[in-house]
Structure formats: structure tokens, C-alpha cells
Jmol script that loads the backbone (N, CA, C; Angstrom):
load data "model"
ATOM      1  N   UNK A   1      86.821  73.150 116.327  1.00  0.00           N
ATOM      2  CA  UNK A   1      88.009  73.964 116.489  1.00  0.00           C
ATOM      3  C   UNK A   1      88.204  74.820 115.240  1.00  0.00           C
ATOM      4  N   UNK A   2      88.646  76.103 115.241  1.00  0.00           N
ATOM      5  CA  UNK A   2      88.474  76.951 114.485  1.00  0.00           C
ATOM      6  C   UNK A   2      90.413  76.905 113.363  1.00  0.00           C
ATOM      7  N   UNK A   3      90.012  76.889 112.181  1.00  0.00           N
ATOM      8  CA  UNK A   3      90.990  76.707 111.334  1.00  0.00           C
ATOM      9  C   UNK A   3      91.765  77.701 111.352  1.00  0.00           C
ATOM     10  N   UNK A   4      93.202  77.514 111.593  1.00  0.00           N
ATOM     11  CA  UNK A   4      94.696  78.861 111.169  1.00  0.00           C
ATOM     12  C   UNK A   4      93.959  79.832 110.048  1.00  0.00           C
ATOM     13  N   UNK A   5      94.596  81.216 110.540  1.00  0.00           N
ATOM     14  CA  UNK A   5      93.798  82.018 109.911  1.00  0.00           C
ATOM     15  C   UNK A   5      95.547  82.490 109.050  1.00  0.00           C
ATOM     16  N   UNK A   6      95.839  82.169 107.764  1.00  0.00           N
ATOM     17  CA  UNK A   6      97.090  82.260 106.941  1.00  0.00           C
ATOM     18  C   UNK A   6      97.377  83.857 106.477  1.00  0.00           C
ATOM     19  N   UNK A   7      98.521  84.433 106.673  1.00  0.00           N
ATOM     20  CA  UNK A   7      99.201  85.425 106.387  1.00  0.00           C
ATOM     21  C   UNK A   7      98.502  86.300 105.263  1.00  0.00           C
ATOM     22  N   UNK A   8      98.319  87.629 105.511  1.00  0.00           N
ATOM     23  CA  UNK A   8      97.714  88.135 104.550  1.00  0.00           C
ATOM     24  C   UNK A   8      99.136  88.007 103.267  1.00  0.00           C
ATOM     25  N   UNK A   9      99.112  88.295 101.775  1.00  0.00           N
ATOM     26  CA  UNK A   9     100.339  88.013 101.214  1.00  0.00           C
ATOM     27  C   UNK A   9     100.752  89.667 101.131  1.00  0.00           C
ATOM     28  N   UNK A  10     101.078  90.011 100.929  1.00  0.00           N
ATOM     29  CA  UNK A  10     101.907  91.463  99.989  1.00  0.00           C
ATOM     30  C   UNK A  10     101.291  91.637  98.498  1.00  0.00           C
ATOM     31  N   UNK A  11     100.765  92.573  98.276  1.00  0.00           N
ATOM     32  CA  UNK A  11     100.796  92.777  97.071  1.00  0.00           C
ATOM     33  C   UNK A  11     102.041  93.628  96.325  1.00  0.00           C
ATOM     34  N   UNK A  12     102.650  93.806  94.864  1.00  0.00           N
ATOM     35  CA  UNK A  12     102.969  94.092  94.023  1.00  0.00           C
ATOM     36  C   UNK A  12     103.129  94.282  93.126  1.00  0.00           C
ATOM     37  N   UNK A  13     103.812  94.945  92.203  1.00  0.00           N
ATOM     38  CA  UNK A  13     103.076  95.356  90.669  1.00  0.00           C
ATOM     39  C   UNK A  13     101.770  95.874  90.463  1.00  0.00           C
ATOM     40  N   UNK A  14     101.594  95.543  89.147  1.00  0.00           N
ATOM     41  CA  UNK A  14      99.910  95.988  88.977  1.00  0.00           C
ATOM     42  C   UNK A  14      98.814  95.930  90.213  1.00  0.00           C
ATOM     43  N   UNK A  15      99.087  94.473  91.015  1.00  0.00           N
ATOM     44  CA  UNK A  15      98.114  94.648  92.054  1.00  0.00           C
ATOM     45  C   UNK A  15      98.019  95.680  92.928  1.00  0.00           C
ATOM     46  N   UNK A  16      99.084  95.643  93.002  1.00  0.00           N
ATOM     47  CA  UNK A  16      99.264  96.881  94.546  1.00  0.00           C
ATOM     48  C   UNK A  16      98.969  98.563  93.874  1.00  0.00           C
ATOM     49  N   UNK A  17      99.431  98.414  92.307  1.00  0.00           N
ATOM     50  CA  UNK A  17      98.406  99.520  91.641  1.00  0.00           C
ATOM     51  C   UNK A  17      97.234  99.513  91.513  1.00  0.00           C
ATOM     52  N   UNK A  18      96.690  98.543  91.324  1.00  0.00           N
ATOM     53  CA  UNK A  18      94.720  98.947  91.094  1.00  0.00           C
ATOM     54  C   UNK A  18      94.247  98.923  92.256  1.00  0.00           C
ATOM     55  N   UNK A  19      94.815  98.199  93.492  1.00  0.00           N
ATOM     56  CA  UNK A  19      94.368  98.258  95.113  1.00  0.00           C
ATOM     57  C   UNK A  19      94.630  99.262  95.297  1.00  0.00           C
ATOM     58  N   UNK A  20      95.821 100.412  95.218  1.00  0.00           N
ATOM     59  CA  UNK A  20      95.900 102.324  95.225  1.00  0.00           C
ATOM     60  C   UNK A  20      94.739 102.499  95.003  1.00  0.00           C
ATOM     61  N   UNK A  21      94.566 102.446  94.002  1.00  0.00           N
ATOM     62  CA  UNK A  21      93.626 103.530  93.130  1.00  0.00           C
ATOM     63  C   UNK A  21      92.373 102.884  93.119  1.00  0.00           C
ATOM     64  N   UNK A  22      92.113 101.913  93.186  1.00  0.00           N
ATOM     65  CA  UNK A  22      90.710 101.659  94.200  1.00  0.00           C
ATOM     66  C   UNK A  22      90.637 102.444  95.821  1.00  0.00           C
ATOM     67  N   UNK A  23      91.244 102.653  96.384  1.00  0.00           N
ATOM     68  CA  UNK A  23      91.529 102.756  97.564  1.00  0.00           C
ATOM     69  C   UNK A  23      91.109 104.263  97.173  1.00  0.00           C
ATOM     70  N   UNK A  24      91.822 104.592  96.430  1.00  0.00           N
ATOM     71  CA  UNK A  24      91.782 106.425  95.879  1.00  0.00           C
ATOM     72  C   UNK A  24      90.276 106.539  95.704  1.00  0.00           C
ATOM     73  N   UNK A  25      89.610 106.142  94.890  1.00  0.00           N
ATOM     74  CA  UNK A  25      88.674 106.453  94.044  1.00  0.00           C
ATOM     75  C   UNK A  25      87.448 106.425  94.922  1.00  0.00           C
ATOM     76  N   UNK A  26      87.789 105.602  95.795  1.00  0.00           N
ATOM     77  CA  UNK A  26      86.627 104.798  96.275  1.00  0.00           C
ATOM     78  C   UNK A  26      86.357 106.184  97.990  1.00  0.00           C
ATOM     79  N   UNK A  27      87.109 107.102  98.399  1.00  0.00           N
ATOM     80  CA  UNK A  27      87.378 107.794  99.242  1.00  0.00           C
ATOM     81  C   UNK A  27      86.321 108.719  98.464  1.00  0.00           C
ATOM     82  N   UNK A  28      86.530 109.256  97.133  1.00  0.00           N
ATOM     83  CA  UNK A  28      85.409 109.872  96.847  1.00  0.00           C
ATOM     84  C   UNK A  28      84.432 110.353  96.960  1.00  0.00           C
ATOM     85  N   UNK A  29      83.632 108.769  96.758  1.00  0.00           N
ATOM     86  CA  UNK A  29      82.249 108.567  96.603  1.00  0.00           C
ATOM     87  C   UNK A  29      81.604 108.369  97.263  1.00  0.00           C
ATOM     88  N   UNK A  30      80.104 109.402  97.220  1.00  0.00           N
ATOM     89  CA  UNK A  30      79.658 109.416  98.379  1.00  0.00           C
ATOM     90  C   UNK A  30      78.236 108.577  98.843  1.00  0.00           C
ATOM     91  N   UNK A  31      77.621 108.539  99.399  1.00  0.00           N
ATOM     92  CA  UNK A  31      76.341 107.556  99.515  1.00  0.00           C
ATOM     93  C   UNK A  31      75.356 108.628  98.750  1.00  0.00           C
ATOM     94  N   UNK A  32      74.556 108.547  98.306  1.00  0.00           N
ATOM     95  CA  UNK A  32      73.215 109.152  98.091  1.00  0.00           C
ATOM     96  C   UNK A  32      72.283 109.348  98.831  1.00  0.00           C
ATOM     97  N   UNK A  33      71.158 110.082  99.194  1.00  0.00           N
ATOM     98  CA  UNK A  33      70.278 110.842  99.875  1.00  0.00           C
ATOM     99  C   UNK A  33      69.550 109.661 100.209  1.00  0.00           C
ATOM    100  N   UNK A  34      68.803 109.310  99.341  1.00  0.00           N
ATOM    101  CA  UNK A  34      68.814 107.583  99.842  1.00  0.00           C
ATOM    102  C   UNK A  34      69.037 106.799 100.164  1.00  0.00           C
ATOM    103  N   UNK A  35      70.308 106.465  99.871  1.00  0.00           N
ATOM    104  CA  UNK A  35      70.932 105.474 100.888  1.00  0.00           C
ATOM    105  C   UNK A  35      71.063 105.848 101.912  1.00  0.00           C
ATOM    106  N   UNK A  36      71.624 107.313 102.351  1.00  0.00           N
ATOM    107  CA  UNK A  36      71.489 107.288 103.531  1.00  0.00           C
ATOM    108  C   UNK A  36      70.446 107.314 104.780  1.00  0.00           C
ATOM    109  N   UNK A  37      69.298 107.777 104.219  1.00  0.00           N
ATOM    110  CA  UNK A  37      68.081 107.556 104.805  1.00  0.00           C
ATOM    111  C   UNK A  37      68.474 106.058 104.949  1.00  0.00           C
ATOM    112  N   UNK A  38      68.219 105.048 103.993  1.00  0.00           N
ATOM    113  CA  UNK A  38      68.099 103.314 104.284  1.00  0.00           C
ATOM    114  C   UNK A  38      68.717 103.157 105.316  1.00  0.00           C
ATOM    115  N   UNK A  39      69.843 102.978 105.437  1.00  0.00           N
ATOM    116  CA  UNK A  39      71.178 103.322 106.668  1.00  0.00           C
ATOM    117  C   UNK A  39      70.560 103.118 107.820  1.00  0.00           C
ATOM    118  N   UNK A  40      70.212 104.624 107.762  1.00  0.00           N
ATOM    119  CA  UNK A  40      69.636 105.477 109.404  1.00  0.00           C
ATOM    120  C   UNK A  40      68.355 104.672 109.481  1.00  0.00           C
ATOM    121  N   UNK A  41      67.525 103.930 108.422  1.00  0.00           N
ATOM    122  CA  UNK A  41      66.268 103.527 108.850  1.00  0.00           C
ATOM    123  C   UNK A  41      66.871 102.130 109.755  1.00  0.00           C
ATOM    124  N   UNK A  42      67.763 101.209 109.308  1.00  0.00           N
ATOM    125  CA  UNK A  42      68.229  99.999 109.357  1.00  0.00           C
ATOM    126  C   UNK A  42      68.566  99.832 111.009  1.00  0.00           C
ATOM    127  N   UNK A  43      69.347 101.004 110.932  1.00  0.00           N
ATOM    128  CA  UNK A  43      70.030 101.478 112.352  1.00  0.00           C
ATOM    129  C   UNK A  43      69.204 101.478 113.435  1.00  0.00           C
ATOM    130  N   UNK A  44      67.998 102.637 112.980  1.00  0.00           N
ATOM    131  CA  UNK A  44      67.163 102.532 114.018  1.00  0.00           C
ATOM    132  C   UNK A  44      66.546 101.563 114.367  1.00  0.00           C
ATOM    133  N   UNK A  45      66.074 100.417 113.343  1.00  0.00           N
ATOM    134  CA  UNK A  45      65.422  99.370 113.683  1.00  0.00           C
ATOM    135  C   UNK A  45      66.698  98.644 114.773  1.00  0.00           C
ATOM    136  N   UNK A  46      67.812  98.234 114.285  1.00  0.00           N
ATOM    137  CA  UNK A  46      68.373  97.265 115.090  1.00  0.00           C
ATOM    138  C   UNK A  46      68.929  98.151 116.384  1.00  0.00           C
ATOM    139  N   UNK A  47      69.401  98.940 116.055  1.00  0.00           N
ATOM    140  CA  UNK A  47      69.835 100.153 117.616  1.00  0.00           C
ATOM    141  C   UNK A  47      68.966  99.143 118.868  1.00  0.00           C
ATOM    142  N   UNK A  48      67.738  99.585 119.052  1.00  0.00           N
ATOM    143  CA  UNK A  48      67.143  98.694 120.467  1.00  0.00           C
ATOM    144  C   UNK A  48      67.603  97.592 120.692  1.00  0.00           C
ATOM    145  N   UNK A  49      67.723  96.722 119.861  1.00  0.00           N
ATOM    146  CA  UNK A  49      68.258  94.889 120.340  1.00  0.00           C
ATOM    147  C   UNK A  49      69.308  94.615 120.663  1.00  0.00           C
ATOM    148  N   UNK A  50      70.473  96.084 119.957  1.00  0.00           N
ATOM    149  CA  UNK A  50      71.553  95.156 120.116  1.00  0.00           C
ATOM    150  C   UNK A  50      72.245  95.450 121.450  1.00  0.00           C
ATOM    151  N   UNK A  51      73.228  94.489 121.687  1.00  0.00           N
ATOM    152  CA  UNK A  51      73.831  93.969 123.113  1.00  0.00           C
ATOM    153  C   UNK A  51      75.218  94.242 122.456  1.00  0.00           C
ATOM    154  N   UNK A  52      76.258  94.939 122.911  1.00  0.00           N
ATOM    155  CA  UNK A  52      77.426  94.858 123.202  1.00  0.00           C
ATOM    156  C   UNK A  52      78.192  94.366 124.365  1.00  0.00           C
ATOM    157  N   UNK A  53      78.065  93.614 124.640  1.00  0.00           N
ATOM    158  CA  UNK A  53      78.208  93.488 126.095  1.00  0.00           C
ATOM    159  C   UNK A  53      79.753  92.355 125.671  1.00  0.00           C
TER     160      UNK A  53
END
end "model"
wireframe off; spacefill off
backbone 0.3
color backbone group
């Protein structure tokens, strides 16, 4: 049987500032030419198998 999944909490203060501005910063940045090739290679491999069903 699967365990209570508990309340996310609220952040405030400082937290809920560096979670902003992570949040900010991170909108930015972008993947690299490489990575995104890796990505699209990854994709294509699993694309055929997978089942959504």
C-alpha cells in the first residue's frame, strides 16, 4: 500500500527568494547544440517502444 503523500509546505523569506530567482535564472538558459542533438538522439531511440496507452 502506497504511503500519504504530505502537504507541499509554503515557502518564505529568503527561501521563497532564492526559489524566485532560481526560477528566474534558470528560464534563461538554454541547452547547447549538443545537448540537444543527445535529446533528439535519446528520443528517437525510445519513441518506437513506448506505449501510452
Amino acid at each position: 500500500m502506497a504511503k500519504p503523500i504530505k502537504e507541499t509546505p509554503v515557502l518564505r523569506g529568503n527561501d521563497a527568494k532564492k526559489f524566485i530567482e532560481s526560477i528566474k535564472s534558470s528560464g534563461k538558459k538554454r541547452a547547447s547544440e549538443r545537448e540537444r542533438k543527445r535529446i533528439k538522439k535519446n528520443f528517437d531511440l525510445l519513441d518506437p517502444i513506448a506505449n501510452f496507452n
